[in-house]
C-alpha positions, 0 to 999 in steps of 0.5 A: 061283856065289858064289865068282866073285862078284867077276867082270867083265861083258863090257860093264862097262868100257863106262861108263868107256871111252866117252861115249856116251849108251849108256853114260853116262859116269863121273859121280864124281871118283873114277869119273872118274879109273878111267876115265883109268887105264882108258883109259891101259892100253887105249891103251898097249896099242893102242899098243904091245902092252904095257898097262903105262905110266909111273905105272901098277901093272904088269900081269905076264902069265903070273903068278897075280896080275891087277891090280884096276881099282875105285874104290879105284885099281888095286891087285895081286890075286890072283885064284886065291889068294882063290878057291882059299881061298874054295873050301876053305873052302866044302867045311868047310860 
């Protein structure tokens, strides 16, 4: 579907939250430091419920936008607004 595009595989985050021989493990510095940011969101969450952390975007639940985790950093998104967009303007031809 090419207006989900951008969408998340089931096991992506594998690479980033494990180092398993599976999974090879980060290999850039920046790739390196998503998978610390990665990992603080989990852990905070195993933690305490809550993936929002000291030094962290916040995660805001019940709210369109959804944060961003790539190789830029984590940056606010929002999801329904870019595809909503993208959907109308795909029914113009």
């Amino acid at each position: 579907m090419p207006y989900l595009r951008q969408a998340s595989l089931n096991a992506s985050a594998l690479r980033y939250l494990f180092h398993a021989k599976e999974y090879p493990g980060p290999r850039t510095p920046e790739q390196r430091r998503l998978a610390e940011q990665m990992v603080r969101y989990w852990t905070a969450f195993a933690r305490t419920g809550d993936p929002n952390g000291p030094g962290s975007p916040p995660w805001l639940p019940g709210v369109a936008q959804r944060l961003d985790i790539g190789p830029g950093g984590v940056r606010p998104f929002s999801f329904t607004r870019q595809h909503h967009d993208e959907f109308w303007r795909s029914l113009r031809g």
